[in-house]
N, C-alpha and C positions, 0 to 999 in steps of 0.2 A: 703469732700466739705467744702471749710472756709464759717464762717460765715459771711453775710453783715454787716458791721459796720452801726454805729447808726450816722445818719445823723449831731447830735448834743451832745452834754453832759449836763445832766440835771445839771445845778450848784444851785440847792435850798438845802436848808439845809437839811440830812439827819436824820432820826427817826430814833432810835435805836429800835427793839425789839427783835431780839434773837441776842446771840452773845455766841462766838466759842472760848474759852482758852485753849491754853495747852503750859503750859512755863518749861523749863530748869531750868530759875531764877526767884525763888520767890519772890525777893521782890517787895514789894508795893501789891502784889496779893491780903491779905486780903482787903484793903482800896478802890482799883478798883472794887473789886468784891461786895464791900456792895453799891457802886455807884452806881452800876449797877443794884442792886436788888432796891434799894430806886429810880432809874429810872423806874422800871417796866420790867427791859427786865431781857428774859428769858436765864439762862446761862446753855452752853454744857462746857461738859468740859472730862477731859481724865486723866487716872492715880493718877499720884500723885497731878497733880494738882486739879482733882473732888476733893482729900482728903483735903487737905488742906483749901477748901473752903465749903465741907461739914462741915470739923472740926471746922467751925468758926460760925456754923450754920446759913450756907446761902444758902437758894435751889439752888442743881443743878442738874444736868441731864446728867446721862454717855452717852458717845457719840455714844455707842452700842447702845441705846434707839433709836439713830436716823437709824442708819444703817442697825437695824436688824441683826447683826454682831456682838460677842464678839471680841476680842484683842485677837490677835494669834502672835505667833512667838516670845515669849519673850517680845512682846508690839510693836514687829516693824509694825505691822499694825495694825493698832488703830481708823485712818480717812481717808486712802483712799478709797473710795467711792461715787458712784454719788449722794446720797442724803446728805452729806457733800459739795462735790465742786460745785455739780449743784445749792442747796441753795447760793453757795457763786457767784458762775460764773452769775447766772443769772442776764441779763437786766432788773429791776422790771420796767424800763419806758418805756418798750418795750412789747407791748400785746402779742405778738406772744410767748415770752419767759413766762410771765405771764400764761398763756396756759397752757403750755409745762409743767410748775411745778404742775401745778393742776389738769393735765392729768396722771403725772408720780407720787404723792402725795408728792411733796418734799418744804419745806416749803424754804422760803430767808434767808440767816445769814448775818446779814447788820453789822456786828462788829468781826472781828479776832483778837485775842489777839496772839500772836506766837513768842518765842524767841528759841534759835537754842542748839544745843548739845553745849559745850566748848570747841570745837574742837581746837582750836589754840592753849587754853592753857594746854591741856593734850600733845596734840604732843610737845611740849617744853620742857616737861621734857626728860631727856636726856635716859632714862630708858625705852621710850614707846617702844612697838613691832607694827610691822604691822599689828599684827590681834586687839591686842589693841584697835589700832588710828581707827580701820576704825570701829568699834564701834560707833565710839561716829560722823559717819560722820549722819548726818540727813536725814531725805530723804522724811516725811509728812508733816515736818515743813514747809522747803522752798519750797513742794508745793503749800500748803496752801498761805502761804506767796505771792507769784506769783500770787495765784490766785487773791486775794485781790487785790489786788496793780493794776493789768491789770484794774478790774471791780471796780477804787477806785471808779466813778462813783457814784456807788450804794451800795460800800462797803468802810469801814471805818478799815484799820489796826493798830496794834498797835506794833512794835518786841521788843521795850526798856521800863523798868522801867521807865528811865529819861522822859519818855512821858505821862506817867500817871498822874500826878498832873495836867498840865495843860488841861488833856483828861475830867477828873474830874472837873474842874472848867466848863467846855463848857459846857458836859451833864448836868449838873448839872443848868445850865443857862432854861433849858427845851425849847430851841426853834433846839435844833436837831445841829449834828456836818456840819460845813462850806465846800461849794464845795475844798474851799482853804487847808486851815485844812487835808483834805481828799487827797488832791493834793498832799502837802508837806508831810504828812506820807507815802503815798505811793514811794514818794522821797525818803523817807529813808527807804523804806523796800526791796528795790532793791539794793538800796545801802549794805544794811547788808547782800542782798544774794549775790551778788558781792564779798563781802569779804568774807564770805564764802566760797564761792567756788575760790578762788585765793588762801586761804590758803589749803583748799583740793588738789590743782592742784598741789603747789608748795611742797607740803608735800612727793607727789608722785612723782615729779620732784627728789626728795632729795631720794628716796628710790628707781629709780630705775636708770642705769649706763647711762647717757645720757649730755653729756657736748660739746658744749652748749645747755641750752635744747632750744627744737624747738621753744616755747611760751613765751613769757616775760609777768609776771602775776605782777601787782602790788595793793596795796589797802592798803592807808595812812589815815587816821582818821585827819579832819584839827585841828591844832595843837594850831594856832593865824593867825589872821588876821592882817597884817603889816599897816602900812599909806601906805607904797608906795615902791615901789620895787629899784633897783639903783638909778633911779631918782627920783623928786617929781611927773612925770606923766606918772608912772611907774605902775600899779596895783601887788601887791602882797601879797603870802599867805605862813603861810609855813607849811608842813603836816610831821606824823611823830610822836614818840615817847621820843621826846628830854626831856619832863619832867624825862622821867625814865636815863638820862644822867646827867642832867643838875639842878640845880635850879637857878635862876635869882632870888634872894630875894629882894633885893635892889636895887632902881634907874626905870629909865625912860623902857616903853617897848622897846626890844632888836628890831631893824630895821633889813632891808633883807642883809645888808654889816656888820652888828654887828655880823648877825648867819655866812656868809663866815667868818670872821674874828678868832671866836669864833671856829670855828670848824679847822680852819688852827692850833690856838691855843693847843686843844685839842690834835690833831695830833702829833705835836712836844714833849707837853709835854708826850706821854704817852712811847715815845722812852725813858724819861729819869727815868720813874717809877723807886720806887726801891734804884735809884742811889743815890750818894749823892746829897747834898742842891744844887737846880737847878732854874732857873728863865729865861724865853722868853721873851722878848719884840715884839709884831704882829705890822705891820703897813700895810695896804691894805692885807692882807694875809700873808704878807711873812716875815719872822725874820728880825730885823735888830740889833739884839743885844742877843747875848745867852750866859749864863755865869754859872758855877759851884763854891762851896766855901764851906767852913766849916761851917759857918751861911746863912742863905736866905738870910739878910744881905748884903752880902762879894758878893755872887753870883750878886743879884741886880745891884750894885756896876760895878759889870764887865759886866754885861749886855749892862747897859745903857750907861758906857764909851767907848763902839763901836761905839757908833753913837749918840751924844747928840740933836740930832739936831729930828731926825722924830720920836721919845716917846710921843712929844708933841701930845696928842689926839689920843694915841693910846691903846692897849692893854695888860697886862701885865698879864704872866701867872706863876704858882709855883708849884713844884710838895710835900710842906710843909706845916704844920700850919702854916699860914699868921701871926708872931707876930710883936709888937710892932712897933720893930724897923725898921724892911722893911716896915710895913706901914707908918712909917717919913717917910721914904726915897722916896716910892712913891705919899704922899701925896704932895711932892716939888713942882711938876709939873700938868697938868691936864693932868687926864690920862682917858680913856673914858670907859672903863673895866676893873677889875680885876679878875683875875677866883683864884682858890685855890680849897683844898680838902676841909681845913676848916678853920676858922677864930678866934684865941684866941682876949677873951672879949676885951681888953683894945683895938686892933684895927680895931676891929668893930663900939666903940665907937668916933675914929677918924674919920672913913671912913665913915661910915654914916651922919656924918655932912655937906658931899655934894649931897640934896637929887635926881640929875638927875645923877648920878656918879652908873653905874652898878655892883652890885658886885653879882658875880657867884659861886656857889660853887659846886664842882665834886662828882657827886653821882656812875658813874661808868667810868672807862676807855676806850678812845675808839677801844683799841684793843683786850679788854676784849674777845673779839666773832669774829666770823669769820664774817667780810663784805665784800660786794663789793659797787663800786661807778658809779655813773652813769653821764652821760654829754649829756645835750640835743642835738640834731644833724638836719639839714633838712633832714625830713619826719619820724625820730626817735628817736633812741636814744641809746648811747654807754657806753657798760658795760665791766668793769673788775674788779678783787679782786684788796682788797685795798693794798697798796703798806705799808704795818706797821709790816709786820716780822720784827722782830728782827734780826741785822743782828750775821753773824755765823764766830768770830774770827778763828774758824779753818778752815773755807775758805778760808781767807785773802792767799797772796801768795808774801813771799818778794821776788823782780826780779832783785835789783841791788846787789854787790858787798858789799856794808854795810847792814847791818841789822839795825832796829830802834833801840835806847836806851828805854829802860823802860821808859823813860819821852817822846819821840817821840810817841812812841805807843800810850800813853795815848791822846797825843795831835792829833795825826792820827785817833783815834776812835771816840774822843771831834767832832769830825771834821766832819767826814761820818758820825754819826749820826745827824749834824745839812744840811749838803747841800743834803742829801734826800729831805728835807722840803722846801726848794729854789725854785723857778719857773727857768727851762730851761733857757739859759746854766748857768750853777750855776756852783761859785768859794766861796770857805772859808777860809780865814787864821785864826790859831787858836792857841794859844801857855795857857798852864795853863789853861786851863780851864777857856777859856773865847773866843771868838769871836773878833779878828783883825780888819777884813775888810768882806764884801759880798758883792760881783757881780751877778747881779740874770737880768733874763727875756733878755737879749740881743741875737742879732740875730747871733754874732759872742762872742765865748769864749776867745777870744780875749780881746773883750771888758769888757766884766764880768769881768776879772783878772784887768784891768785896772782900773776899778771903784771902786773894791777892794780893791787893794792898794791905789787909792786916797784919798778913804776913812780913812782909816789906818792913811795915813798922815796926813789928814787934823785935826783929833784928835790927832795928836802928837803921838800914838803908833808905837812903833821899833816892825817890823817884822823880827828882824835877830834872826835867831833860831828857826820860826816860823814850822807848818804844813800846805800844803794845800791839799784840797780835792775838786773833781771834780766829779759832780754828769755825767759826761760819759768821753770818752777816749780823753785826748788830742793827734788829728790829726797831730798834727805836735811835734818836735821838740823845737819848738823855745816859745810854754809853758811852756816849764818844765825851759829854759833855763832864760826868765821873769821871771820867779818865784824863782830861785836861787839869782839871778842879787839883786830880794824885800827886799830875805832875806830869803827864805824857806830855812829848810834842808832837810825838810822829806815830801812826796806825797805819798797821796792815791787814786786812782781812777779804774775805772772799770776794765782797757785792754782790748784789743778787735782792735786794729786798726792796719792796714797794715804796718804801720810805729811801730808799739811798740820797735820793737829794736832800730830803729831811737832814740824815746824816750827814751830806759832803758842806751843805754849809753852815753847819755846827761847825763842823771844824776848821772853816774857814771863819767861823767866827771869834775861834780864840788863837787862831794864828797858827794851824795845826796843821802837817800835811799827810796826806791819806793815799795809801795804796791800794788797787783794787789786784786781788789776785786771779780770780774768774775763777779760782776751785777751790772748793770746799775741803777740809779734813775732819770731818766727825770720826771718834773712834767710842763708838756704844762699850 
């Protein structure tokens, strides 16, 4: 039979006198717990954490004292029991329940102290076993936890270190902890069993054969609070692990189009890890300038001579120590981020001379690990892995009558590794190790190839001898024969289309040779 809910919520400030610890993570423990004893209230406690705060010589009380019960099972039961949860569950503003405790002998625990196994961070390493992981899964903690939280009412939780200092300052006030107080801890103690158990769900998702699995679990820690999200009367936040990606050391905080930007950025550069001296230019997400070179320098250089025109206030990424002399060359213009792995002295000492100018430096890769991405959708939301394999020259597949020259190749791969990153239908001319022309985001590939080459032109760049790469199959014919007409010699693109022959002897017709890659890169 449920029970009647309580007509009202007592919101007067709560008296501490007994109170209930048993944590994972010790710190702050001693400092809370002398709090607590210089408050008067009486502490239970369990394990190793009774020890640590006997050893500090401050009374406590094994939680068997309460229960009548020693700790059996290796410690897996330690506080489940009614005169644990009943002291905690009960209504004290409620006489009936009042009663019921004093009929059944079980005193109120108006304070739980409770932080959880590590579970997240044991299953991460790549070594754990299943009997392992489920060790360390909790199972008195997060009742407790719950219980609290339900009855914040009457009870006061605590699951984080980070909450003790300011726990300490209230008690410490001696007029008892705030209905609000009480409120918002309990906020976060649901919240920490929430993650919790998303990380137990998703752990089990991953260990047993199930794709795709039936539940979408998520639990993001907020990360920073933005001004404003695309627009100014936009609300935004962003949640997530990016510190352990990213550092933002320098300049203004990162806005909600700085982290798109920035992560566009990310993306691109990490196709070019490894390779030689390489440099992106971002502008709304999408490249408009990518260049290789013997120095970072040289790379820059060819970057930004794709398109002089939209660097202005844009992004600029490198897969090098950021020296000197690329930082002249991008301090020329205002450019609105810089990212890097890392930053040699002298153009740090430049570049911080403009102090709302962000500069970012790469603490990991983003294809380092396996992800996937996700796109909000009405009434959901849609998941796939993320499109950042590397792609596999031994799948490549020549289909015309010439084969590529060793400098084609090179320009062919220049290539398909930059219009993956292109927004749909996406065109790339690309000769030496640098970026020509990019057609991106049109509703016909038609026109992407058109914009491309304008572009090309309109900077003065000869595209004769050029590469292009198509992030899907040109449909017709009369692409491949555009793009001869510009100046291409040599195409790479997916195949795949009812017409490919159509296509492979057009381009045998103007002396062209053609790679088929067997995968597709649309990026909607």
């Amino acid at each position: 039979m449920a029970l009647k809910p309580l007509s009202y919520l007592p919101e007067t400030p709560l008296k501490i006198k007994r109170a209930l610890l048993s944590v994972s993570d010790k710190s702050g423990l001693t400092e809370l717990a002398l709090a607590l004893d210089k408050a008067g209230v009486e502490i239970i406690s369990t394990g190793g954490t009774a020890k640590v705060i006997a050893d500090a010589g401050i009374p406590v009380k094994d939680a068997s004292e309460i229960t009548g019960f020693p700790e059996c099972l290796d410690g897996r039961v330690k506080t489940l029991h009614p005169n644990v949860h009943g002291g905690i569950l009960a209504r004290t503003s409620y006489e009936p329940d009042n009663e019921e405790l004093k009929k059944l002998g079980i005193e109120p625990i108006e304070l739980v102290v409770v932080n959880l196994y590590p579970f997240k961070e044991k299953v991460s390493s790549p070594d754990i076993t299943p009997a392992t992981a489920t060790e360390f899964i909790d199972i008195g903690g997060p009742t407790m936890i719950r219980a609290s939280a339900k009855n914040f009412a009457h009870v006061c939780v605590l699951t984080s270190p980070d909450q003790y200092v300011s726990f300490i300052e209230e008690i410490g006030g001696g007029e008892g902890i705030s209905f609000n107080t009480r409120k918002t801890l309990a906020k976060d103690a649901f919240a920490h069993t929430a993650d919790y158990d998303s990380a137990i769900a998703n752990y089990f998702y991953s260990i047993v054969d199930q794709e795709p699995a039936s539940q979408f679990n998520a639990s993001l820690p907020l990360s920073q609070e933005l001004r404003y999200g695309e627009n100014p009367h936009q609300n935004a936040a962003v949640y997530g692990n990016q510190q352990e990606i990213i550092d933002c050391f320098h300049g203004k905080q990162l806005s909600y189009n700085n982290y798109l930007d920035v992560d566009s950025a990310l993306n691109i550069i990490s196709d070019f890890e490894g390779a030689e001296p390489t440099c992106v230019i971002i502008k709304h997400t999408i490249p408009c300038g990518v260049g290789t070179g013997k120095s970072l320098n040289e790379a820059y250089e060819k970057a930004f001579s794709t398109d002089t025109v939209s660097p202005f206030g844009g992004i600029v990424v490198v897969n090098r120590e950021l020296d000197l002399e690329t930082a002249q060359s991008i301090d020329k213009i205002f450019t609105e981020i810089i990212i890097a792995p890392s930053y040699a002295e002298e153009s740090l000492e430049l570049l911080e001379q403009k102090k709302n100018r962000r500069l970012i430096r790469i603490k990991k890769h983003v294809n380092s690990e396996n992800q996937s991405t996700f796109r909000s959708i009405f009434g959901g939301l849609l998941k796939q892995d993320a499109d950042l394999e590397p792609s596999d020259q031994n799948e490549f597949k020549v289909v015309t009558d010439r084969k590529p020259s060793d400098k084609e190749l090179a320009d062919l791969v220049f290539a398909w590794k930059v219009v993956r990153h292109v927004k749909s239908n996406a065109i790339v001319y690309a000769k030496d190790g640098r970026t020509l022309g990019i057609g991106s985001g049109q509703t016909s590939r038609v026109d992407s190839s058109e914009i491309a080459v304008a572009k090309a032109k309109k900077e003065g760049l000869d595209l004769e001898g050029s590469a292009i790469a198509s992030d899907a199959f040109f449909p017709f014919s009369d692409g491949v024969e555009a793009a001869a007409q510009a100046g291409a010699t040599a195409v790479i693109q997916p195949g795949g289309s009812i017409r490919d022959e159509e296509v492979i002897a057009k381009a045998n017709e103007f002396g062209m040779t053609m790679i088929f890659t067997g995968k597709r890169h649309f990026k909607h």
